[in-house]
C-alpha positions, 0 to 999 in steps of 0.5 A: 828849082824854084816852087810854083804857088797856085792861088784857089778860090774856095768852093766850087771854083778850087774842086773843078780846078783840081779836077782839071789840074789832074788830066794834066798831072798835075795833083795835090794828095794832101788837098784831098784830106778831108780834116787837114787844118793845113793852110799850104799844099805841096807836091813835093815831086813836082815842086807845086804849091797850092793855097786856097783864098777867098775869090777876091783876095786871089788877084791880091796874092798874084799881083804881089807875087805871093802866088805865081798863078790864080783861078778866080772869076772874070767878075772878080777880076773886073773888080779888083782890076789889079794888074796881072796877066789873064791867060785862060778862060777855063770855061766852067762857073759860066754864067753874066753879069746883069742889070736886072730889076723889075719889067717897068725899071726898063724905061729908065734905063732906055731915057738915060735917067738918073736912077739908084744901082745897088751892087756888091760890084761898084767898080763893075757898075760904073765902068758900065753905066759911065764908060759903056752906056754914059749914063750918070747914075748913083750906086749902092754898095751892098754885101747881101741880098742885092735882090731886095734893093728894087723890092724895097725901094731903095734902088732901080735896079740892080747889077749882080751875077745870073745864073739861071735866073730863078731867084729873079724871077721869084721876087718879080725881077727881070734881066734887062741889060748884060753887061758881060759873060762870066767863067773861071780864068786862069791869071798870072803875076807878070813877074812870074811870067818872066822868071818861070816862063817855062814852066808856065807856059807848059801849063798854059798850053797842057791846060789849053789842050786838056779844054778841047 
């Protein structure tokens, strides 16, 4: 029997995954020690593998069949937009993805203007501004805090994740449109789907039941 490898996003994301993966039986004893320098976990019994990834490399290691099965968020899927199956929305690390920027950035959005968009997520961005709104705007790509681009003036607005919307409002900031709910899902490499169907569509439909 052949292994079935997990691709986990660090963090969070990987702890209520297990946490999960356990009301199924499904575990991994050697994940939980705490010093382990060790880059795989296996459970040996149950020929399962598991590897804990940065969020937006786990796409990367299911679209090439290094793993079979992924948990990432629906934002990271958006953006890499490899190709993969997406199979579960599990539900936890609910929150949106927004344009958000202050009360008086809302007239620009309304007249379709040209405006500047900083983002750490262009390629979400720009399905919504050209394909969904039609708006032509220029985006920014940046990595750190997207809040400040409106602050200091070099975007209108912004698109990035809320979650309860503190931090906006703290710096003056406001949501002004959604662009889609986001949680943890569940992804499959398309071969895999094939060749180990079983095994998977069992996990599939035990995780299914264990969300009820």
């Amino acid at each position: 029997m052949e292994y079935i490898t997990f691709a986990l996003g660090k963090g969070r994301l990987a702890k209520k995954t297990l946490e999960l993966f356990e009301q199924i039986g499904i575990t991994c004893e050697e994940m939980k020690e705490k010093d382990s320098r060790k880059l795989i976990f296996v459970n040996e019994e149950r020929k399962l593998k598991f590897f804990l990834s940065k969020g937006p490399d786990v796409p990367t290691y299911v679209e090439y069949g290094a793993a079979d099965i992924g948990v990432v968020g629906k934002d990271t899927i958006l953006e890499e937009g490899r190709r993969l199956f997406e199979v579960l929305d599990l539900g936890f690390g609910k929150c949106r993805m927004c344009v958000c920027g202050p009360e008086s950035a809302r007239e620009h959005l309304r007249h379709h203007e040209l405006i500047r968009v900083a983002t750490k997520y262009p390629n979400i961005a720009k399905d919504y501004f050209y394909n969904k709104k039609h708006q032509t705007v220029e985006i920014i790509k940046l990595n750190g805090s997207i809040e400040l681009a409106p602050i200091v003036g070099l975007s209108e607005v912004i698109v990035d994740i809320v979650e309860t919307g503190s931090t906006l409002k703290e710096n003056g900031l406001v949501v002004l449109e959604e662009v889609c709910p986001l949680s943890a899902r569940m992804v499959v490499n398309q071969v895999s789907m094939k060749m180990e169907n079983e095994r998977i569509t069992k996990i599939i439909n035990d995780l299914k039941r264990a969300l009820i």
